[in-house]
Backbone bond lengths (Angstrom), bond angles and torsions (degrees), N, CA, C in turn:
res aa  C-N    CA-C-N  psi(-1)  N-CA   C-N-CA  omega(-1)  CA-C   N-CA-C  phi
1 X - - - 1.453 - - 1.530 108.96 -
2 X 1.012 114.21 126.05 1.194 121.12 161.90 1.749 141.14 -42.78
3 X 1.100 116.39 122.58 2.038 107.89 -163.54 1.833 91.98 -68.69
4 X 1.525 109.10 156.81 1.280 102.44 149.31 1.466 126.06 -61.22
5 X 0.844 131.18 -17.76 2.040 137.14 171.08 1.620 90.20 -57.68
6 X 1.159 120.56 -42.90 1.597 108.38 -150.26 1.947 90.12 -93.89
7 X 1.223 107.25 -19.28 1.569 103.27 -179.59 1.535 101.13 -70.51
8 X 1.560 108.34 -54.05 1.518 111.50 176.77 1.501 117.02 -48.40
9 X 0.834 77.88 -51.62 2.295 77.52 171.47 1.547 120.67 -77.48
10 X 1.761 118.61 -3.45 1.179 100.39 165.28 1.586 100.79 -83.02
11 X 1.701 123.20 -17.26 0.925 123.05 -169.02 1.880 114.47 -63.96
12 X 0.926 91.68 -25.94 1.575 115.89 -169.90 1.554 103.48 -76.67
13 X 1.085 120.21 -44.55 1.751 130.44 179.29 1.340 99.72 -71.36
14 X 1.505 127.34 -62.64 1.629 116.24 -179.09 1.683 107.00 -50.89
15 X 1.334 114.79 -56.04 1.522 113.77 -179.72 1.498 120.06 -44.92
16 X 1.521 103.62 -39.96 1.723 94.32 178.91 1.507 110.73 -76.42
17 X 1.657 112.29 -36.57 1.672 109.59 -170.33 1.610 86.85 -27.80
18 X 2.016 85.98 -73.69 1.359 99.28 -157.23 1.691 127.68 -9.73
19 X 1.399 96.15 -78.47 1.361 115.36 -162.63 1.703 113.82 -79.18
20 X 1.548 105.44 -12.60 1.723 111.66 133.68 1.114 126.39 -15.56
21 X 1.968 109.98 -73.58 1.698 125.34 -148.08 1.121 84.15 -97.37
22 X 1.630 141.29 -36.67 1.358 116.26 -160.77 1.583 121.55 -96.66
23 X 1.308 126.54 28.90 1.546 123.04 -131.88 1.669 90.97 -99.57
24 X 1.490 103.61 -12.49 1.828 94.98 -175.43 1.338 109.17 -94.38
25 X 1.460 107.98 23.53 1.677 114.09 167.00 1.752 94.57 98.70
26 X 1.884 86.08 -178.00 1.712 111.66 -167.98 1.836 103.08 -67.54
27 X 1.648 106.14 -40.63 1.973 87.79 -174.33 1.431 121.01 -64.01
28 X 1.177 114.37 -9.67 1.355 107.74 171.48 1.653 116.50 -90.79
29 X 1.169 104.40 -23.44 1.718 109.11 -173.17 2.140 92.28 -80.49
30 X 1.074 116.01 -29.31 1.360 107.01 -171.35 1.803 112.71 -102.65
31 X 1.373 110.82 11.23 1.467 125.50 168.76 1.733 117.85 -100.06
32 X 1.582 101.63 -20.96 1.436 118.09 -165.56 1.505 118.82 -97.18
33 X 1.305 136.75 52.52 1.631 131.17 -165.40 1.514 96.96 -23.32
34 X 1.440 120.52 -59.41 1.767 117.73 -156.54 1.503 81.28 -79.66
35 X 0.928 156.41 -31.93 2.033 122.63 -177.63 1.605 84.42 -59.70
36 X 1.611 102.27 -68.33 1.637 91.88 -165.51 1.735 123.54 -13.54
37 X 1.511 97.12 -63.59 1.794 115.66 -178.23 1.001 97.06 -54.00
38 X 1.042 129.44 -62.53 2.057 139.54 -166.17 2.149 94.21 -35.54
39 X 1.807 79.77 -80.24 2.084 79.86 -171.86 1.290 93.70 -43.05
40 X 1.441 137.62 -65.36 1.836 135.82 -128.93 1.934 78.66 -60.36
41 X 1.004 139.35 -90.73 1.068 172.37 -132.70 1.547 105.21 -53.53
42 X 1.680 115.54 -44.02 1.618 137.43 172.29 1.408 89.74 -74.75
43 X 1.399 126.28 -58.10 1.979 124.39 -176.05 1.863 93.83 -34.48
44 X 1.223 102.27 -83.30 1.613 106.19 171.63 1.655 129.78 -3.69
45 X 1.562 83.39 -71.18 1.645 93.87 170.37 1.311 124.56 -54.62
46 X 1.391 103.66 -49.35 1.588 108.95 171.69 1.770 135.77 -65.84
47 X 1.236 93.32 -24.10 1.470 127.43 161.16 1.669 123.55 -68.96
48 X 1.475 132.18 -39.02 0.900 133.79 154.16 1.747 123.45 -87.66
49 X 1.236 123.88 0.65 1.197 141.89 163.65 1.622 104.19 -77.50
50 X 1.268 101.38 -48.08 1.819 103.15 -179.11 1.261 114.26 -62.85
51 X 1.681 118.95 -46.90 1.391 137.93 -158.48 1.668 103.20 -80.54
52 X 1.279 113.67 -9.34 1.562 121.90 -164.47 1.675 97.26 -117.10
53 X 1.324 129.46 0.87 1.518 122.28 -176.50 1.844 85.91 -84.93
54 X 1.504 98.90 138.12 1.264 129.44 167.16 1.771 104.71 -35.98
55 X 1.528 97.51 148.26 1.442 109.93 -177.26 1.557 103.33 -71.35
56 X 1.606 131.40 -28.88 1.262 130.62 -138.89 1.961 75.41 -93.00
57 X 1.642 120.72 -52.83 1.116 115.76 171.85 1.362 144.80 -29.29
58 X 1.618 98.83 -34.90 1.679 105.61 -177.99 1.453 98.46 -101.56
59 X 1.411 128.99 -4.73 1.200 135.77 155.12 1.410 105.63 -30.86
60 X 1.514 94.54 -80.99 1.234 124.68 -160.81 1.603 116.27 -70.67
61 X 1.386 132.53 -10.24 1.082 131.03 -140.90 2.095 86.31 -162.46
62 X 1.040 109.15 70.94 1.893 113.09 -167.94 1.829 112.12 -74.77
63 X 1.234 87.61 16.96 1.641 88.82 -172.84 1.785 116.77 -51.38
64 X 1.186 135.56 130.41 1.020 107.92 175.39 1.637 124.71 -81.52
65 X 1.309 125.90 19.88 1.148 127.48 -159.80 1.413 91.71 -80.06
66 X 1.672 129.87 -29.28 1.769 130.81 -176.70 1.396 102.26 -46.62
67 X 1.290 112.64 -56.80 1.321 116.03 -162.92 1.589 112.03 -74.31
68 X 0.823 111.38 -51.63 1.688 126.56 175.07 2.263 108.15 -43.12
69 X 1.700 95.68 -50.82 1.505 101.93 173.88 1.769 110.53 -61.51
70 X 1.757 90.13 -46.80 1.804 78.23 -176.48 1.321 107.25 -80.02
71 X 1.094 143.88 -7.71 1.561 142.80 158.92 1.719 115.36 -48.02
72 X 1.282 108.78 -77.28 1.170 117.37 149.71 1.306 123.68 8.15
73 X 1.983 104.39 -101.69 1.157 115.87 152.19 1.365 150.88 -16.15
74 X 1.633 114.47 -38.09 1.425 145.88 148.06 1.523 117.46 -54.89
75 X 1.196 108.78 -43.31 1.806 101.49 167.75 1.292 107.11 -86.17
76 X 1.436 122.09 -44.77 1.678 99.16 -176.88 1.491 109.21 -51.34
77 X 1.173 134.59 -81.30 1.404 139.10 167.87 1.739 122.45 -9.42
78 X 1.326 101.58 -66.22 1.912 101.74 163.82 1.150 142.05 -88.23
79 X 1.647 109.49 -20.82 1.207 111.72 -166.66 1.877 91.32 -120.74
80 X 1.321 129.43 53.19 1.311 117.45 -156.54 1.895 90.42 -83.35
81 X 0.546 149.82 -83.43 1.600 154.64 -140.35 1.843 89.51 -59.37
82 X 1.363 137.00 -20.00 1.188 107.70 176.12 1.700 99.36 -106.69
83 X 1.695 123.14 50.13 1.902 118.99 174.32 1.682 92.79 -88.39
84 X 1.392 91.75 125.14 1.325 91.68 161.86 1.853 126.55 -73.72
85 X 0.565 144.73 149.72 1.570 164.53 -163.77 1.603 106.12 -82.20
86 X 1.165 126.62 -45.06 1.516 144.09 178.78 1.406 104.30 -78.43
87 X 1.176 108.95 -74.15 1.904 121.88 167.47 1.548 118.55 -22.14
88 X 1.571 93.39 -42.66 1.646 107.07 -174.04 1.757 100.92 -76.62
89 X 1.174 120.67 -43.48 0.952 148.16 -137.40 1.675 81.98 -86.86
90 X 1.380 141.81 -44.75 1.079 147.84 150.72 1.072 152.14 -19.11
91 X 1.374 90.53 -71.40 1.776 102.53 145.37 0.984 141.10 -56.72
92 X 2.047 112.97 -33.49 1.413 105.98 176.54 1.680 122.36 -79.35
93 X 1.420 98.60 -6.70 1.529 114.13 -167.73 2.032 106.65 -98.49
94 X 1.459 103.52 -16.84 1.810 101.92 -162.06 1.592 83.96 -134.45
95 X 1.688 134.60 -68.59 0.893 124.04 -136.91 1.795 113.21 -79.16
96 X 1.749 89.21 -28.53 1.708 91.52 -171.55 1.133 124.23 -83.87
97 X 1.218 119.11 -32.53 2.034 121.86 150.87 1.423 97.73 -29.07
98 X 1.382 129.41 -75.73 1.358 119.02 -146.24 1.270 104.79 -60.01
99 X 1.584 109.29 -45.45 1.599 119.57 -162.64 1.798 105.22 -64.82
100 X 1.045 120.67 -27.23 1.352 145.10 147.44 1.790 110.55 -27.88
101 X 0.937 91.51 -79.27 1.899 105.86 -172.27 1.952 88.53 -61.42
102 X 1.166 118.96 -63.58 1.528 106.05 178.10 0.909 122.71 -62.15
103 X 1.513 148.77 -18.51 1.461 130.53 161.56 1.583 118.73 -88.46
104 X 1.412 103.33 -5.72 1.614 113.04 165.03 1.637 109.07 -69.20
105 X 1.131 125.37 -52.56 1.641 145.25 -175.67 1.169 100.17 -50.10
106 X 1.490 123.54 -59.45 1.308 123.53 -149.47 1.978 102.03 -98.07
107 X 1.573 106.33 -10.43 1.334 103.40 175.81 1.393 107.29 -87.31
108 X 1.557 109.15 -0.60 1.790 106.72 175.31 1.572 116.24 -101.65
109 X 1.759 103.39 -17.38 1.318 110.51 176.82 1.956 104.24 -56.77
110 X 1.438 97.67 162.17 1.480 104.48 176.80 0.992 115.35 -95.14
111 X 1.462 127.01 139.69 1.519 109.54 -165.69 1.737 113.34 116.33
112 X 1.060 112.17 -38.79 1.141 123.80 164.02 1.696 130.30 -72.80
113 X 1.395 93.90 106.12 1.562 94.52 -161.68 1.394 112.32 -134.61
């Protein structure tokens, strides 16, 4: 099984792909089907990385961004034909910086293993 440290750092690898491919802005992310797939697909990763951190973790650590990633994650996966395009477009531009700076913080806290 995987530690939460190693979930947080897969979190960290989808976040950078991400914001890797998309960094020259939205016309290229909304001209590109495979960027599209690329982010939808890293959201995922990062989304089941969140949804899979230990119960004692989100104990300890109440952020709501866990729930919000595995939420996320839950519509790409079931509800895929109704993701909005803008919505997506959201997250990679507002939500994943932040979520970024918080799994950076807490992968430096001690304790985290």
């Amino acid at each position: 099984m995987r530690s939460d440290g190693e979930r947080l750092q897969d979190m960290i690898v989808g976040i950078d792909r991400i914001l890797e491919k998309t960094f020259h802005g939205r016309g290229p992310f909304d001209r590109d089907e495979m960027l599209q797939v690329w982010v939808l697909h890293h959201l995922q990763i990062i989304g089941e990385a969140a949804r899979s951190l230990s119960v004692e973790f989100r104990q300890r650590h109440t952020e709501r961004v866990w729930s919000q990633a595995a939420g996320l994650r839950h519509i790409l996966v079931h509800h895929y034909f109704e993701i909005d395009a803008e919505q997506i477009w959201k997250v990679v531009e507002h939500d994943l910086p932040a979520l970024r700076e918080t799994v950076l913080r807490l992968l430096g806290e001690e304790g985290v293993h």
